[in-house]
C-alpha positions in Angstrom: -106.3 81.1 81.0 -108.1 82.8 83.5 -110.2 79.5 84.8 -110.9 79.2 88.6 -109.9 75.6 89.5 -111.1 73.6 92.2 -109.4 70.4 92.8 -110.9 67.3 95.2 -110.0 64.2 96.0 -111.1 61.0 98.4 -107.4 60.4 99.4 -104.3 62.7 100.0 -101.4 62.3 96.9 -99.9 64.9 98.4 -101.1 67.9 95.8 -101.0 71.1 96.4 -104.5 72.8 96.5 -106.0 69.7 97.0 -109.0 69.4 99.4 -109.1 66.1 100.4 -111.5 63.7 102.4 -113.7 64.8 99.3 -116.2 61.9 98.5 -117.5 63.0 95.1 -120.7 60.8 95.2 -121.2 62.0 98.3 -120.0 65.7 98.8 -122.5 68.7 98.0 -122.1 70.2 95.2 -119.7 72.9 95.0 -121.1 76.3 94.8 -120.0 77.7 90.7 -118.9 74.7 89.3 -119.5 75.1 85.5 -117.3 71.8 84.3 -115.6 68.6 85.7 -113.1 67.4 84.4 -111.8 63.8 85.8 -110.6 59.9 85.5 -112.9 58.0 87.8 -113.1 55.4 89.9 -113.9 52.9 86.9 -116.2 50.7 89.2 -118.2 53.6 90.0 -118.2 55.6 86.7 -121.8 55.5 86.2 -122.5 57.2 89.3 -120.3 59.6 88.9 -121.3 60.4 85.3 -125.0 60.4 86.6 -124.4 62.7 89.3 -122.0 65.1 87.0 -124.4 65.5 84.1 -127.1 67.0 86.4 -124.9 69.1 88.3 -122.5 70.9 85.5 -122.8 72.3 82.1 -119.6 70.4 81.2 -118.5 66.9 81.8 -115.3 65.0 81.4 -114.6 61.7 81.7 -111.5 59.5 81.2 -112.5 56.5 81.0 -111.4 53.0 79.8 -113.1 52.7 75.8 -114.4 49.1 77.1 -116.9 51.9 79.2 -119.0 52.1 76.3 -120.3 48.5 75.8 -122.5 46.7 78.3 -126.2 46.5 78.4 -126.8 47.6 81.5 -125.1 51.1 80.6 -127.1 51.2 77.6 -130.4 53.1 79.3 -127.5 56.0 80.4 -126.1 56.7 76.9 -129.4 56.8 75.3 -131.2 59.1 78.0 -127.9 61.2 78.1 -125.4 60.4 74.7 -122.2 62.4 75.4 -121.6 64.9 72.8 -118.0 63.8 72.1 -115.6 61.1 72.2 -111.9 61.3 71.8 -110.5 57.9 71.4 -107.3 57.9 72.2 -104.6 56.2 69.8 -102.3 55.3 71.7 -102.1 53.6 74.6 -102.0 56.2 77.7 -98.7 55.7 79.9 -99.4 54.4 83.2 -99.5 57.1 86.1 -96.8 56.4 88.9 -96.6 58.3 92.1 -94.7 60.8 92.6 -91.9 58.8 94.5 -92.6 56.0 92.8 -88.6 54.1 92.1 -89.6 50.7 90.6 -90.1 49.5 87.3 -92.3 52.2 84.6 -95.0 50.0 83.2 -96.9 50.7 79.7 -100.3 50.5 79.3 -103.1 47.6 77.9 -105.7 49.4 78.2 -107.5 51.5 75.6 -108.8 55.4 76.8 -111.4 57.8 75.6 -112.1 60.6 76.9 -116.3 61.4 76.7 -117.9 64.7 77.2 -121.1 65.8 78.3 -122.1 69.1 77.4 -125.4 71.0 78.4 -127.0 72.3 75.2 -124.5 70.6 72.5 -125.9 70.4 69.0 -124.8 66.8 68.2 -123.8 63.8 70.1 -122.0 61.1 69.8 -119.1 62.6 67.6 -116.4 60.7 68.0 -112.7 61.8 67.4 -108.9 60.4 68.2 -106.2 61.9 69.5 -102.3 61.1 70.5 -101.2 62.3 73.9 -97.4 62.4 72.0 -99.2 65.3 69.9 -99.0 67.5 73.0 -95.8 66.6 74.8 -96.3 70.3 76.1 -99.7 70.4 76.8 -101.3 74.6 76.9 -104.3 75.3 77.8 -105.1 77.0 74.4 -103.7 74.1 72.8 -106.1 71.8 74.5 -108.6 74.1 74.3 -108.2 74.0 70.4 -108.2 70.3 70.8 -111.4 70.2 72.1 -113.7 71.6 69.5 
């Protein structure tokens, strides 16, 4: 699709492109960075999205649903309401290493994904997907997805 990607992470999973020793909370910005796109660290979600939302036109998050209740995150989605939320259906599959030989676990935990987006017309529109709908995920495909 033509996108520049820059990939960054705090530990080494061994992928290619990688930079790693990356703190995101902590790193400068990167130079041309127009959209972030990430699941994480749940326990420090907030910062991240804090940080991401005054940095990029285009946020990302995938984050557990449960993210959108609590009190104390209340003050962040009413000074900044993302503009989507795709709930998703069904349970996501539980990431494994690479390597990883033992027992494939399931899910019990619900996803969204919620998006930021500089300039967006309305907020809070909330949507669901199922992750079996693109077994063979394209970028147009998910690009279609989106809007």
């Amino acid at each position: 699709m033509g996108y520049h990607v820059v990939s960054t992470d705090i530990a080494d999973y061994g992928w290619s492109g990688c930079r790693t020793g990356v703190d995101y909370l902590t790193a400068a910005p990167i130079a041309g960075i127009e959209a972030m796109v990430t699941n994480p660290p749940y326990r420090l979600a907030v910062q991240f999205v804090r940080k991401a939302i005054s940095g990029v036109g285009y946020v990302a998050l995938l984050l557990r649903t449960n993210f959108l209740e609590r009190v104390a995150r209340k003050p962040l989605f009413q000074a900044h309401p993302p503009a989507r939320i795709w709930v998703a259906s069904r349970r996501l599959p539980i990431m494994h290493p690479y390597d990883w030989s033992g027992k494939k676990a399931g899910s019990n935990t619900a996803h969204s994904w919620l998006i930021w987006e500089a300039g967006a017309v309305e907020h809070c529109r909330v949507r669901w997907f199922d992750w079996k709908d693109y077994p063979d995920p394209q970028p147009s495909l998910l690009v279609e997805a989106a809007e």
